[in-house]
TIBA-998431 format. One record per atom (N, C-alpha, C, CB): chain; x, y, z; atom name. Coordinates in steps of 0.001 Angstrom, whole numbers, plus 500000, padded with zeros to 6 digits. Glycine has a CB too. Example, Ala and Ser with C-alpha at 12.3 -4.5 7.8 and 13.67 -1.06 7.14 Angstrom:
REM TIBA-998431
pamar unit A | xx 513190 | yy 494310 | zz 507800 | site N .
pamar unit A | xx 512300 | yy 495500 | zz 507800 | site CA .
pamar unit A | xx 513200 | yy 496700 | zz 507800 | site C .
pamar unit A | xx 511308 | yy 495527 | zz 509046 | site CB .
pamar unit A | xx 512850 | yy 497750 | zz 507080 | site N .
pamar unit A | xx 513670 | yy 498940 | zz 507140 | site CA .
pamar unit A | xx 512900 | yy 500030 | zz 507870 | site C .
pamar unit A | xx 514084 | yy 499402 | zz 505725 | site CB .
This chain:
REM TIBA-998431
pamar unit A | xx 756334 | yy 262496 | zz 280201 | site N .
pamar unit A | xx 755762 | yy 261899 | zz 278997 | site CA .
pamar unit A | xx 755579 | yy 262975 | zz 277931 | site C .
pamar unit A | xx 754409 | yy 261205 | zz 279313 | site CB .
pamar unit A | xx 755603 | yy 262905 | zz 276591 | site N .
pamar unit A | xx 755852 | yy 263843 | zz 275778 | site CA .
pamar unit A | xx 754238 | yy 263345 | zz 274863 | site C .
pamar unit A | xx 757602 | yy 263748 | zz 275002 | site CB .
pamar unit A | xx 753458 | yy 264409 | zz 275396 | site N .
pamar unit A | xx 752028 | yy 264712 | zz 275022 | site CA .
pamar unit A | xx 751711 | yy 265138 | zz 273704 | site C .
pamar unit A | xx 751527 | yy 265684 | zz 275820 | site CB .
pamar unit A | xx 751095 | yy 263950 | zz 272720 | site N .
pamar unit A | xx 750516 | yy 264827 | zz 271667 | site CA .
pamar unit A | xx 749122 | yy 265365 | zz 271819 | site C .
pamar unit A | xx 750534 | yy 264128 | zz 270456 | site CB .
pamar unit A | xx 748739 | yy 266255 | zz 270999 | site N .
pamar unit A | xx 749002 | yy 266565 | zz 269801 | site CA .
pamar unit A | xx 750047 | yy 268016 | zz 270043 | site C .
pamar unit A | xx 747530 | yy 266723 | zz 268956 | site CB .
pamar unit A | xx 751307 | yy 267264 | zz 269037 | site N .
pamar unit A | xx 752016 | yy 268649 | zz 268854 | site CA .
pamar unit A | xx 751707 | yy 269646 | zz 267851 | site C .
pamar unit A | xx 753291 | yy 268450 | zz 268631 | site CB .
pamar unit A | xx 751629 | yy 270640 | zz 267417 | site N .
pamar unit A | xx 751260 | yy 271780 | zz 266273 | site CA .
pamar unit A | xx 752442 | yy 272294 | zz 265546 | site C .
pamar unit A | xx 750552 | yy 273095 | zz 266912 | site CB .
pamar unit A | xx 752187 | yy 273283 | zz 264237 | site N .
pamar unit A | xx 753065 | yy 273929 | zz 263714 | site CA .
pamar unit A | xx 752505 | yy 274922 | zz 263060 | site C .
pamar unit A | xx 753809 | yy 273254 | zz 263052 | site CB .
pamar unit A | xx 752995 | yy 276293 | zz 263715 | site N .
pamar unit A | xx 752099 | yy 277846 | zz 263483 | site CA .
pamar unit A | xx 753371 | yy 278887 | zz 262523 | site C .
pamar unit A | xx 751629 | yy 278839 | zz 265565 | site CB .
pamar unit A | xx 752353 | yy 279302 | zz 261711 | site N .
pamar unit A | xx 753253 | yy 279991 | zz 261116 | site CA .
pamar unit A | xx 753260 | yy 281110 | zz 260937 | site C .
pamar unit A | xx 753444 | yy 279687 | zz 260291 | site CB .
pamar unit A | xx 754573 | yy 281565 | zz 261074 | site N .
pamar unit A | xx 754829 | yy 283318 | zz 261644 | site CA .
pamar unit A | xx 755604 | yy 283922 | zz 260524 | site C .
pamar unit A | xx 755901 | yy 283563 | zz 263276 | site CB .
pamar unit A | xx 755335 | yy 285413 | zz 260407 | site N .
pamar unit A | xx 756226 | yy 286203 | zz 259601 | site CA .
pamar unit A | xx 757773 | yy 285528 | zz 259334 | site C .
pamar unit A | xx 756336 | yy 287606 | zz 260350 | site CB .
pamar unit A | xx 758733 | yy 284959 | zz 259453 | site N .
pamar unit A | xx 760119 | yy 284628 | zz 259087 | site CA .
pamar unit A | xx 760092 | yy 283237 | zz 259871 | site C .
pamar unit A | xx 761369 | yy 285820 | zz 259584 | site CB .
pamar unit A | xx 759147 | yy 282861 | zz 260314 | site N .
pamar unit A | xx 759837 | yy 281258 | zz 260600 | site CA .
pamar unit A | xx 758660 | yy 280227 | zz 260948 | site C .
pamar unit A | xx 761019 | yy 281240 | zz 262088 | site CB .
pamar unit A | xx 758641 | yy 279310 | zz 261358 | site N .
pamar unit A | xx 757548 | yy 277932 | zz 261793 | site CA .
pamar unit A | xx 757832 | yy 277833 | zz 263240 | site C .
pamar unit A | xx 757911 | yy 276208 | zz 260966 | site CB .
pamar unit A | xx 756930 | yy 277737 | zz 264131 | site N .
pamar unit A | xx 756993 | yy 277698 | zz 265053 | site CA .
pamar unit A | xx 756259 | yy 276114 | zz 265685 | site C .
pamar unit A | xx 756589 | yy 278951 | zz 265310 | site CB .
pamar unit A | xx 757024 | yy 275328 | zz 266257 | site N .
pamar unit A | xx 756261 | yy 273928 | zz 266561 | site CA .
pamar unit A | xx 756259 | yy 274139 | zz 268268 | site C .
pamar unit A | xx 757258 | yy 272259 | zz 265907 | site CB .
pamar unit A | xx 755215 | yy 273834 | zz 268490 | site N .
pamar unit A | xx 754411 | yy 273599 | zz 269455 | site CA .
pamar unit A | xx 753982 | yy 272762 | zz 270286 | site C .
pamar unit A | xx 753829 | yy 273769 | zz 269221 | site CB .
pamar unit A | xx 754251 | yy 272266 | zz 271553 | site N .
pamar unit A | xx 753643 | yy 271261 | zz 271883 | site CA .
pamar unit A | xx 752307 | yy 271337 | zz 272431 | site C .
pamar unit A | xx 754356 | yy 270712 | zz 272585 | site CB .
pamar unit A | xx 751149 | yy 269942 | zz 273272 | site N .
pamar unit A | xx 749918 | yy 270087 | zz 273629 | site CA .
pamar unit A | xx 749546 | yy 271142 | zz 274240 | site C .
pamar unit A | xx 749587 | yy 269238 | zz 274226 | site CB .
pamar unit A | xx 750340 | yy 271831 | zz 275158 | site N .
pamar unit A | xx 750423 | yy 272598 | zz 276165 | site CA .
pamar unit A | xx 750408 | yy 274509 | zz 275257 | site C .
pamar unit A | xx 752005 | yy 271965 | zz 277129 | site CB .
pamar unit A | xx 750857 | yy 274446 | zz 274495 | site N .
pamar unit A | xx 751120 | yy 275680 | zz 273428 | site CA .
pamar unit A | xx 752695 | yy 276189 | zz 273616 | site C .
pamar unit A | xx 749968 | yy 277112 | zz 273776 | site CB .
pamar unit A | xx 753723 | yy 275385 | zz 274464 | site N .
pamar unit A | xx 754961 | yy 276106 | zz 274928 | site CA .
pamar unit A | xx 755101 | yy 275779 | zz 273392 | site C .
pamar unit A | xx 756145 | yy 275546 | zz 276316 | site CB .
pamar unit A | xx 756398 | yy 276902 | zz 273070 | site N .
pamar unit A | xx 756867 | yy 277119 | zz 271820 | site CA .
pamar unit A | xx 758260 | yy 276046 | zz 271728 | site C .
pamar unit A | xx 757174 | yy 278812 | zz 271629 | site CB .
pamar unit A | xx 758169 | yy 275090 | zz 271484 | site N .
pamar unit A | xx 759676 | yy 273829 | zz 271237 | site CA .
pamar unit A | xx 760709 | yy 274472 | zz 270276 | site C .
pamar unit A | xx 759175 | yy 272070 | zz 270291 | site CB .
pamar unit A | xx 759999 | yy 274690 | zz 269409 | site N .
pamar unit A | xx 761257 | yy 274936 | zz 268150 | site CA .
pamar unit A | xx 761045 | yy 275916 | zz 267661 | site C .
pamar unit A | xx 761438 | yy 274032 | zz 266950 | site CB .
pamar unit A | xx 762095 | yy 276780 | zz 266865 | site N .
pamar unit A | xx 761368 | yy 278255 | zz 266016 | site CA .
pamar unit A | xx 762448 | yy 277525 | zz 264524 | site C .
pamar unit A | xx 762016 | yy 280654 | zz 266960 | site CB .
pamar unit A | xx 762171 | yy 277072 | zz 263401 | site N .
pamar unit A | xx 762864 | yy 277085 | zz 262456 | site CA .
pamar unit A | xx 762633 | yy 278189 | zz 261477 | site C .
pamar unit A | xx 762782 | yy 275972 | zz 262000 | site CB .
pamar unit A | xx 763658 | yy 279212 | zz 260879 | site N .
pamar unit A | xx 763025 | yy 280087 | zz 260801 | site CA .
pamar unit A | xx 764067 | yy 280278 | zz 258962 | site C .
pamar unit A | xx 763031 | yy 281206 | zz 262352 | site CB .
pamar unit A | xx 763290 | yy 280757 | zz 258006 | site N .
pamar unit A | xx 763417 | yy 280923 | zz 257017 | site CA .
pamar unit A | xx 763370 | yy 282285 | zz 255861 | site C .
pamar unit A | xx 762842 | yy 280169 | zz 256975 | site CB .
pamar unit A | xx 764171 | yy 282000 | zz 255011 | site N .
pamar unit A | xx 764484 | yy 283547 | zz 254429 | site CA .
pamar unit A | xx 763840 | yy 283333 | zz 252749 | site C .
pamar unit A | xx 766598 | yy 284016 | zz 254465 | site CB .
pamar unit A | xx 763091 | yy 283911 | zz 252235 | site N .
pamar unit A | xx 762476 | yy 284314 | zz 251062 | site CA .
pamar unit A | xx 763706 | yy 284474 | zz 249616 | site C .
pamar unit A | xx 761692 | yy 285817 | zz 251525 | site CB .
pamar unit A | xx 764630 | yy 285522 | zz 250248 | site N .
pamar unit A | xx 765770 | yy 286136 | zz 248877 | site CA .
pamar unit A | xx 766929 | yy 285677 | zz 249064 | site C .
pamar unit A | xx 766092 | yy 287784 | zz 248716 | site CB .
pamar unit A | xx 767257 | yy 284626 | zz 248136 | site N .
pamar unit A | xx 768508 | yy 284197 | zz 247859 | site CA .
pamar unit A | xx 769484 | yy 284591 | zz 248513 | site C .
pamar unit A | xx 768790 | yy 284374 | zz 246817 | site CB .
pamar unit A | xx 770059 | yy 285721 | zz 248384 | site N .
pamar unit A | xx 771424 | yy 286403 | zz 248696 | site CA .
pamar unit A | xx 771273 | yy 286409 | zz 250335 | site C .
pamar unit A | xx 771630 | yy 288119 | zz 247921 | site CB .
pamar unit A | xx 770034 | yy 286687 | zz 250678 | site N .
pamar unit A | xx 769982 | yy 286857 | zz 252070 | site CA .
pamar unit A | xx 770158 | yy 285447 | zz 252811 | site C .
pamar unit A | xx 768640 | yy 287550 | zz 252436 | site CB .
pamar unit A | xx 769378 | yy 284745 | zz 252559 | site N .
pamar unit A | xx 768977 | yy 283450 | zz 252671 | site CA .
pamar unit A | xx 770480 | yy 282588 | zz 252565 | site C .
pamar unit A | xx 767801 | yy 283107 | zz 251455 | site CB .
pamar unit A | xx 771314 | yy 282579 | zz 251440 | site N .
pamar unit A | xx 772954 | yy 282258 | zz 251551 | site CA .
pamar unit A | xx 773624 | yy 282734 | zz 252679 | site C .
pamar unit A | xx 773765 | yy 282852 | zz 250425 | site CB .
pamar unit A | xx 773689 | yy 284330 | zz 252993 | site N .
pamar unit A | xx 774117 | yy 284861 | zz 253864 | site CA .
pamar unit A | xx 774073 | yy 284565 | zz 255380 | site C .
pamar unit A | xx 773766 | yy 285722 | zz 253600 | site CB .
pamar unit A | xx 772928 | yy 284312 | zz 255539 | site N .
pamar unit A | xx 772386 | yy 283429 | zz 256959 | site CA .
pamar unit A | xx 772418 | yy 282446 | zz 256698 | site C .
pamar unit A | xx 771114 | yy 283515 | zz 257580 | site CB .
pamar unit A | xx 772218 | yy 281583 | zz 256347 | site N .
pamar unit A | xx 772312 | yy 280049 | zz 256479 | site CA .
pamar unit A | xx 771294 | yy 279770 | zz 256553 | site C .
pamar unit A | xx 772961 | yy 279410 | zz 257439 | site CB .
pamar unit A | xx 770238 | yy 280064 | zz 255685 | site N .
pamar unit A | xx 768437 | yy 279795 | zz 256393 | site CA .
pamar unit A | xx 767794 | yy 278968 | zz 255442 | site C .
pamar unit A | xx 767270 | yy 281353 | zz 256543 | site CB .
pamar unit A | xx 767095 | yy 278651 | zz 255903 | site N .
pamar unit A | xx 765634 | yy 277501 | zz 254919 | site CA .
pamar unit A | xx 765054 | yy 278238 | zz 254138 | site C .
pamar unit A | xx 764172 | yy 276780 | zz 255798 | site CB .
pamar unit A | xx 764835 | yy 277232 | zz 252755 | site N .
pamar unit A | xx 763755 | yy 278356 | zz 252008 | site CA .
pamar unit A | xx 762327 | yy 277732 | zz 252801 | site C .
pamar unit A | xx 763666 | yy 278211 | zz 249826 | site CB .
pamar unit A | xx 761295 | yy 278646 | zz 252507 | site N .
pamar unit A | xx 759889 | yy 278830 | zz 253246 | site CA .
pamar unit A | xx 759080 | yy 278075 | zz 252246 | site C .
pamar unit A | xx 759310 | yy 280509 | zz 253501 | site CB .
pamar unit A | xx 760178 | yy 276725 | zz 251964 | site N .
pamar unit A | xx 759845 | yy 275349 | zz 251659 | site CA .
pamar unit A | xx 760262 | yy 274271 | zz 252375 | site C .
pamar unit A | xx 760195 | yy 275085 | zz 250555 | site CB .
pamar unit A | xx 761235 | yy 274649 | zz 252930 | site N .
pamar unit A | xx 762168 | yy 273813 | zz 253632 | site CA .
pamar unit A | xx 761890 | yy 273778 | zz 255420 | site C .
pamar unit A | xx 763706 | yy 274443 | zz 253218 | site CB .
pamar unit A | xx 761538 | yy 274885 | zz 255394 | site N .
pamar unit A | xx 761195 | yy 274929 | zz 256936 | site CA .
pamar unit A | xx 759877 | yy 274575 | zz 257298 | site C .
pamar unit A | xx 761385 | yy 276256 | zz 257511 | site CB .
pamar unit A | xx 758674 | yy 274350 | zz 256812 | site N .
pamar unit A | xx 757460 | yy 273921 | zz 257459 | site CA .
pamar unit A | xx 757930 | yy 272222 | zz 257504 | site C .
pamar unit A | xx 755887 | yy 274387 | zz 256482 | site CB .
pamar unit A | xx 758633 | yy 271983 | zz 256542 | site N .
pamar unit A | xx 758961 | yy 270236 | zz 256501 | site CA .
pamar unit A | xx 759100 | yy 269760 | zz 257851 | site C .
pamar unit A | xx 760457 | yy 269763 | zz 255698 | site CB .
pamar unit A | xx 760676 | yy 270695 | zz 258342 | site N .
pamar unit A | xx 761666 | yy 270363 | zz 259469 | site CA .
pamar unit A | xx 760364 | yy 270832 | zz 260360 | site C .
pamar unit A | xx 763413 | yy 271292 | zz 259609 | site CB .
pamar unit A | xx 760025 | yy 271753 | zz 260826 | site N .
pamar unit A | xx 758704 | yy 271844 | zz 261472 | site CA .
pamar unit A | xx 758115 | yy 270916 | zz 262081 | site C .
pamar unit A | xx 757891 | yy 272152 | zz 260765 | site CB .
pamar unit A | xx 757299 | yy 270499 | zz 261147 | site N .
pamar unit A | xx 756581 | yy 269528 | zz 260844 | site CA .
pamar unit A | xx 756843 | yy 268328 | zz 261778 | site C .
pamar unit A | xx 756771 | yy 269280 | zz 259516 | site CB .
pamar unit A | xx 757900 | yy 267669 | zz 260776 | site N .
pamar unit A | xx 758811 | yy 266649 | zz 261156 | site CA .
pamar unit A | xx 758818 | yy 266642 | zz 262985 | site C .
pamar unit A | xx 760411 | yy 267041 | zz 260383 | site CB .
pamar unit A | xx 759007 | yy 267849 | zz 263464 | site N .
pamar unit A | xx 759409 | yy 268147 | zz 264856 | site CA .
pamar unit A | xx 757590 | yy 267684 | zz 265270 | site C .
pamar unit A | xx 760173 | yy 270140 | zz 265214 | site CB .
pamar unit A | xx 757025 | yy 268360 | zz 264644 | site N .
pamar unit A | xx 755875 | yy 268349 | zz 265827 | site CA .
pamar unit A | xx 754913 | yy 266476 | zz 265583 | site C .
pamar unit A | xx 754450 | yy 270181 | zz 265382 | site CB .
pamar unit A | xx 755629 | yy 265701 | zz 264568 | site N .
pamar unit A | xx 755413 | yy 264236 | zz 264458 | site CA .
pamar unit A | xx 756178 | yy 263158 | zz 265649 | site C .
pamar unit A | xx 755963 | yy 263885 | zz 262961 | site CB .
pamar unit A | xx 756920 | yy 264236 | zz 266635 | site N .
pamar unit A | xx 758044 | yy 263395 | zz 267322 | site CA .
pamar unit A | xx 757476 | yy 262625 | zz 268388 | site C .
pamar unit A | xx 759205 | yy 264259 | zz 267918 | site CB .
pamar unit A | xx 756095 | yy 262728 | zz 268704 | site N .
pamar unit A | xx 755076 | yy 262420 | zz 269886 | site CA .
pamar unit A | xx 754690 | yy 261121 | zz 269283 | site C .
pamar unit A | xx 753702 | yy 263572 | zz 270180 | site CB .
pamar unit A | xx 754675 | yy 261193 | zz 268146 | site N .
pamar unit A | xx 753740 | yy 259537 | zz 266940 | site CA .
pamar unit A | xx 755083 | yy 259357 | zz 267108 | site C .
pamar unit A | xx 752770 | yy 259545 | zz 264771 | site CB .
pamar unit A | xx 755610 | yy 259483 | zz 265943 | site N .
pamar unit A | xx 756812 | yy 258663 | zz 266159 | site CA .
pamar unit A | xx 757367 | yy 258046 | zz 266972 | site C .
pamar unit A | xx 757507 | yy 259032 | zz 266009 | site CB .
pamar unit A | xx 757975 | yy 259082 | zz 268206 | site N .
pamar unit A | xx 758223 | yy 258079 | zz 269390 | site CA .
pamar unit A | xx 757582 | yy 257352 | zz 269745 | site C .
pamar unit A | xx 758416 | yy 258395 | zz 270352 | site CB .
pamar unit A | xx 756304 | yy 257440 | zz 269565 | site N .
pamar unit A | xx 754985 | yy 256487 | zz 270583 | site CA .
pamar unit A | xx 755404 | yy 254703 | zz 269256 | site C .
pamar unit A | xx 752214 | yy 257681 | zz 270274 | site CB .
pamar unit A | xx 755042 | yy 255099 | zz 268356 | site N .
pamar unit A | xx 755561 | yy 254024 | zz 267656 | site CA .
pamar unit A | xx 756783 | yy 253207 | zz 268080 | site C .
pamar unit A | xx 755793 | yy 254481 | zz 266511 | site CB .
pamar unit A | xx 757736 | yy 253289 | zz 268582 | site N .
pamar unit A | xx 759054 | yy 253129 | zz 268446 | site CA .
pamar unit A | xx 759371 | yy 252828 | zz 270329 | site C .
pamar unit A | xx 759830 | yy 254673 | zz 267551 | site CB .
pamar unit A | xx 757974 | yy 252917 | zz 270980 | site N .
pamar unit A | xx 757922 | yy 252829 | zz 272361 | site CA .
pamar unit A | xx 758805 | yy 253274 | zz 273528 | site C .
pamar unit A | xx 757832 | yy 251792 | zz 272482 | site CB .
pamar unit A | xx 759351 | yy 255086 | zz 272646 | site N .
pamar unit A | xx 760193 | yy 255693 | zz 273796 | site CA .
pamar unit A | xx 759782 | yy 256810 | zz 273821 | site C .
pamar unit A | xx 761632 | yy 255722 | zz 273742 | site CB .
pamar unit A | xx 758452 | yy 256558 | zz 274524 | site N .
pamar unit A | xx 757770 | yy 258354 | zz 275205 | site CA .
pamar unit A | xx 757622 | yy 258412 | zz 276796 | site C .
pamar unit A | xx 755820 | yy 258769 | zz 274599 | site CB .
pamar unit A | xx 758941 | yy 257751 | zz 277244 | site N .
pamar unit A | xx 758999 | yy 257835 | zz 278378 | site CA .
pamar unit A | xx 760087 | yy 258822 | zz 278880 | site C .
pamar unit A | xx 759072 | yy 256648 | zz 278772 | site CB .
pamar unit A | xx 760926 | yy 259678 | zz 278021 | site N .
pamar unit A | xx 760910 | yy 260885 | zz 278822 | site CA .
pamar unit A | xx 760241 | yy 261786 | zz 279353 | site C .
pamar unit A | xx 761310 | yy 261391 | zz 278527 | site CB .
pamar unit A | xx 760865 | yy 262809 | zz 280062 | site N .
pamar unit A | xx 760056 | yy 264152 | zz 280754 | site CA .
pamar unit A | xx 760486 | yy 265104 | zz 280392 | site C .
pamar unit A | xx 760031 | yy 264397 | zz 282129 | site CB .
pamar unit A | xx 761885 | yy 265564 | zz 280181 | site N .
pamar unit A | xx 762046 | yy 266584 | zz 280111 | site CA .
pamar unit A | xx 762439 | yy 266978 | zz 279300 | site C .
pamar unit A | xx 762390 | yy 266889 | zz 280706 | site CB .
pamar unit A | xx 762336 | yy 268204 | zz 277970 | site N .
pamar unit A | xx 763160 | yy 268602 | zz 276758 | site CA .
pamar unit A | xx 764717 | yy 267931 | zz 276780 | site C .
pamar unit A | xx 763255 | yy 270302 | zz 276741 | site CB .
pamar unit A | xx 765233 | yy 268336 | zz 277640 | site N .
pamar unit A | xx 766488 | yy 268273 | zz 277565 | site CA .
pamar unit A | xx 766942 | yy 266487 | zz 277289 | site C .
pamar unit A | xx 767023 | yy 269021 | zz 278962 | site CB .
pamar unit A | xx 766224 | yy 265569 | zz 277683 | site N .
pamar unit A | xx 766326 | yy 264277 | zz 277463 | site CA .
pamar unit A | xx 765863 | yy 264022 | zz 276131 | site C .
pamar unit A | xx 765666 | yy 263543 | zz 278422 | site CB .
pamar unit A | xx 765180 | yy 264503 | zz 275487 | site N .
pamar unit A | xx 764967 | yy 263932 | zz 274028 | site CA .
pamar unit A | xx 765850 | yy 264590 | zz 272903 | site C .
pamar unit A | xx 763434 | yy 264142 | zz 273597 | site CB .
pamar unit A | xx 766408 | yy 265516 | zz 273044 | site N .
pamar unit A | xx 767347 | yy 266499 | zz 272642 | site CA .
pamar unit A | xx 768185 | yy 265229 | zz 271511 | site C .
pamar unit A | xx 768372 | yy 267320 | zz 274200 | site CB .
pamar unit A | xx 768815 | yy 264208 | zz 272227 | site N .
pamar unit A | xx 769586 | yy 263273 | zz 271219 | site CA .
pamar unit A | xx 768798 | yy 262723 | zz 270345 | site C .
pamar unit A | xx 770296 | yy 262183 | zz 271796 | site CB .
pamar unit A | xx 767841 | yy 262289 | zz 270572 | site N .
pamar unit A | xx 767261 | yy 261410 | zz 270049 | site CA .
pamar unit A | xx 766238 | yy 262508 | zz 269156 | site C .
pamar unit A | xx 766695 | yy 260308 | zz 271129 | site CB .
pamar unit A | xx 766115 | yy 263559 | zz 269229 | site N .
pamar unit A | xx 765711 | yy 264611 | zz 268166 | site CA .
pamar unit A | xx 766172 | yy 264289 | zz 266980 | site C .
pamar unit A | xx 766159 | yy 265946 | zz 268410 | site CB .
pamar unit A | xx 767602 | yy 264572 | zz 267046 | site N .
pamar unit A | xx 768418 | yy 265015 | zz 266540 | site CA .
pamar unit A | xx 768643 | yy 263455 | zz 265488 | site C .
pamar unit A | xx 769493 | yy 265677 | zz 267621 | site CB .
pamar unit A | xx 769165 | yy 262701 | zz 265927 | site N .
pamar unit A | xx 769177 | yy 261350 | zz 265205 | site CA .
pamar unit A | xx 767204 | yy 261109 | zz 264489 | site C .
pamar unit A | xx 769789 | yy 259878 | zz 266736 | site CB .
pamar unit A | xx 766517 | yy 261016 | zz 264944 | site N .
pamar unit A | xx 765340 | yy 261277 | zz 264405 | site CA .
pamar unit A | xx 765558 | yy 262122 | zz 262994 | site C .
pamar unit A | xx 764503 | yy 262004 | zz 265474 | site CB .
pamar unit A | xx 765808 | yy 263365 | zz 263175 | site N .
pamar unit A | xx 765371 | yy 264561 | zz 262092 | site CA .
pamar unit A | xx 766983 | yy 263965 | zz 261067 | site C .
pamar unit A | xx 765341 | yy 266839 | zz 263002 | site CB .
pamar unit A | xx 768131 | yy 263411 | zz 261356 | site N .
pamar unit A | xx 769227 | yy 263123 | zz 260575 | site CA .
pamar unit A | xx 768888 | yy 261907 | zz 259533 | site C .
pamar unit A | xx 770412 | yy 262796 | zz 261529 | site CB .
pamar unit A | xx 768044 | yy 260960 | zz 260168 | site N .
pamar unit A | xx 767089 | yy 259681 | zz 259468 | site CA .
pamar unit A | xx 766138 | yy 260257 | zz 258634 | site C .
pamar unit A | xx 766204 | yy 258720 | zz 260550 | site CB .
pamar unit A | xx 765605 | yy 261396 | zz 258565 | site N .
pamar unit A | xx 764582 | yy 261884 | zz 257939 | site CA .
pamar unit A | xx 765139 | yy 262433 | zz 256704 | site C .
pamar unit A | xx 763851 | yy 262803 | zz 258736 | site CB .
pamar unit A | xx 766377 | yy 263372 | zz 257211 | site N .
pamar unit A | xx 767118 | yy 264518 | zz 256135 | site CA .
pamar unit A | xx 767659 | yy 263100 | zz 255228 | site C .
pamar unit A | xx 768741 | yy 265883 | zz 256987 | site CB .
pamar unit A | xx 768270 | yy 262224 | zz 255806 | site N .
pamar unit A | xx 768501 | yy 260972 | zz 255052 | site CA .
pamar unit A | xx 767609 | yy 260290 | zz 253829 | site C .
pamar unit A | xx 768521 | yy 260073 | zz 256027 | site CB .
pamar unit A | xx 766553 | yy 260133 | zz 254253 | site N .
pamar unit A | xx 765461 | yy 259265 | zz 253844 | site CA .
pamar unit A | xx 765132 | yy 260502 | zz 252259 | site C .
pamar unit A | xx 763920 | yy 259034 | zz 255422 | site CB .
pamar unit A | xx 765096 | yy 261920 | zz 253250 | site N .
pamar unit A | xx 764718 | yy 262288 | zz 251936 | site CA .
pamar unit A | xx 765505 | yy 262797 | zz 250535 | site C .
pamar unit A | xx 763990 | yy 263132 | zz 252228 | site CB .
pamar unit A | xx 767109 | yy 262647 | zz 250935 | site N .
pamar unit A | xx 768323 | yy 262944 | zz 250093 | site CA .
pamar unit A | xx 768065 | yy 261952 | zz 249591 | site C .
pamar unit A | xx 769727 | yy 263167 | zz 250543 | site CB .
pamar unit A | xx 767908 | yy 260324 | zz 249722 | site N .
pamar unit A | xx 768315 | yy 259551 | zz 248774 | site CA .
pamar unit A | xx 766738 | yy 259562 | zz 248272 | site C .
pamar unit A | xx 769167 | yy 258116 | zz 249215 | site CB .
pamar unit A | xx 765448 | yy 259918 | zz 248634 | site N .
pamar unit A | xx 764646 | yy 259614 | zz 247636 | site CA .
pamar unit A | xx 764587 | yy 261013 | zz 246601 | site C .
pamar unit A | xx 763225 | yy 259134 | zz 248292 | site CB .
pamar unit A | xx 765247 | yy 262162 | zz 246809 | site N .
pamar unit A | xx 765883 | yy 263031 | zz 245862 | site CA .
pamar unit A | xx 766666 | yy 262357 | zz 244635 | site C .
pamar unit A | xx 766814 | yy 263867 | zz 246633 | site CB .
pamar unit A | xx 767899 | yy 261862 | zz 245308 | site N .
pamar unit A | xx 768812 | yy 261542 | zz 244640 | site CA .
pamar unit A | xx 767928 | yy 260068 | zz 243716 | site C .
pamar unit A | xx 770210 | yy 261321 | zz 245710 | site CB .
pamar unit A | xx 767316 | yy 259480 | zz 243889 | site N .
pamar unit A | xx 766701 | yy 258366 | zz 243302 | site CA .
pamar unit A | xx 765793 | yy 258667 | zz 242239 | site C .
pamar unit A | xx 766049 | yy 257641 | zz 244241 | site CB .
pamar unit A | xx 764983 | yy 260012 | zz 242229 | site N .
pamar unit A | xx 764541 | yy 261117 | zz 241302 | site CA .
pamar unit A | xx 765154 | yy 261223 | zz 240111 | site C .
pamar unit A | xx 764668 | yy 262325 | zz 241842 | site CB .
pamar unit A | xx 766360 | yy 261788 | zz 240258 | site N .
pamar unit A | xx 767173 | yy 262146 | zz 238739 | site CA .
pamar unit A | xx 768150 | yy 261427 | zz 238482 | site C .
pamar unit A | xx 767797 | yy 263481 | zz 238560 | site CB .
């Protein structure tokens, strides 16, 4: 069963989400200077507490949606992933609906 409350701690270069237990789930990790930040492929340290975030809501969410009946990381892994793609979604078009 995937236990809330999950957390999100924040460290020198990245967000760290957390589950009840304190194991470390995710590290999304983000770069400050442009050039660098292009170079790696990284979040601005706007972008990454979101995705964070987002991660450590996956306990509500699922509970809503009545599939917190996995156990193990490795089983929610898909359904992460489609989760956080609905989100990046949701928030491109209310971007794009902006200007």
């Amino acid at each position: 069963m995937i236990a809330p409350p999950w957390s999100v701690e924040e460290q020198d270069a990245c967000f760290v989400a957390r589950d009840h237990n304190g194991q470390q789930l995710a590290y999304v990790y983000f770069e400050n200077e442009p050039g660098r930040r292009s170079a790696a492929k990284l979040l601005t340290k706007d972008e990454a507490p979101r995705i964070a975030s987002n991660i450590a809501k996956l306990p509500e969410l699922l509970s809503r949606r009545g599939e917190v009946r996995w156990g193990a990381a490795e089983a929610f892994r898909p359904r992460l992933v489609e989760i956080l793609n609905d989100e990046q979604d949701y928030d491109d078009g209310a971007e794009n609906n902006r200007g």
